[in-house]
N, C-alpha and C positions, 0 to 999 in steps of 0.2 A: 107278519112274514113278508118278508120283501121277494120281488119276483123281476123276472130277467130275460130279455126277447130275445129272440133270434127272428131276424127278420131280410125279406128280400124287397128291394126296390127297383123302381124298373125307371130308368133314366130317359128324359129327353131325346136321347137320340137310339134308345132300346132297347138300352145294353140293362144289362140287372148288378145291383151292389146288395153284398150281403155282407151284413152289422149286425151288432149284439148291444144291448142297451138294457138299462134299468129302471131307466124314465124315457119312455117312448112320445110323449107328447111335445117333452123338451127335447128331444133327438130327431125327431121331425123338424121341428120348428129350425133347428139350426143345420138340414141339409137343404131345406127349401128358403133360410133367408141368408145361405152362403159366409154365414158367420166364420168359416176358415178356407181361406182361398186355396190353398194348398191340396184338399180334401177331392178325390174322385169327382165326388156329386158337382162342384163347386159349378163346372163351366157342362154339366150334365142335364140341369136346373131347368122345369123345377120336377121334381120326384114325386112319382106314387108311391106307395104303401100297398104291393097285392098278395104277402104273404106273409104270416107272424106265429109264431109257435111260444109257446109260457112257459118258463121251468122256475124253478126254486134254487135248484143248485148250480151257484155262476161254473161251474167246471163243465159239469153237465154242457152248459149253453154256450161256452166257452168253444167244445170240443164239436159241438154240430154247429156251429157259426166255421170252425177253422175245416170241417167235412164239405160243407155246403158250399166254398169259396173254390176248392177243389175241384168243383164237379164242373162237368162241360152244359152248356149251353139246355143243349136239348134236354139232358135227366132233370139242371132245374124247372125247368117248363112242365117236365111232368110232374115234379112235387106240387107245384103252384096250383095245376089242374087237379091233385089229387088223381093221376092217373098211375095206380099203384102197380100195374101190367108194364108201360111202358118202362115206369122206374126198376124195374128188376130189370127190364132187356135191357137198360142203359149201363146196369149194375153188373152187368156179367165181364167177367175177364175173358175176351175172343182169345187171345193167345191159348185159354186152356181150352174152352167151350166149343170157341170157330162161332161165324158168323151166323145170325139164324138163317133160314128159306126165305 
């Protein structure tokens, strides 16, 4: 069974990139020795590894890699923590909800 990452990086200067991959040891290996100039990470260098999730189904992984590039700043911080509280407040639409207290 082959299997398929979704995963968040957290860059040199802070920022986080979030990728999808199938060989993660090889997908590392080529954000941290900038083997494509072109690439985010390139001049971000060099990258952690502080969040990675496993599926089997590329679509599946596909579809929460292209969710999680979406999201703002602060909701990924909460996924990374596993802070499932904050992740819902980051998850609410204000316009219908309104801001919490």
């Amino acid at each position: 069974m082959k299997f398929y990452f979704v995963y968040i990086l957290k860059c040199s200067d802070t920022s986080y990139y979030v990728g999808m991959t199938s060989n993660l040891g090889e997908r590392m290996n080529q954000h941290n020795s900038g083997e494509f100039p072109e690439a985010y990470t390139y001049k971000r260098r060099p990258v952690k590894l502080i969040w990675i999730e496993q599926f089997t189904n590329p679509d599946l992984a596909a579809g929460m890699e292209k969710q999680i590039k979406g999201w703002s700043r602060k909701k990924k911080e909460a996924l990374i923590k596993k802070d499932w509280e904050k992740l819902i407040e980051y998850s609410r639409n204000y316009t219908q909800f309104g801001k919490p207290d």
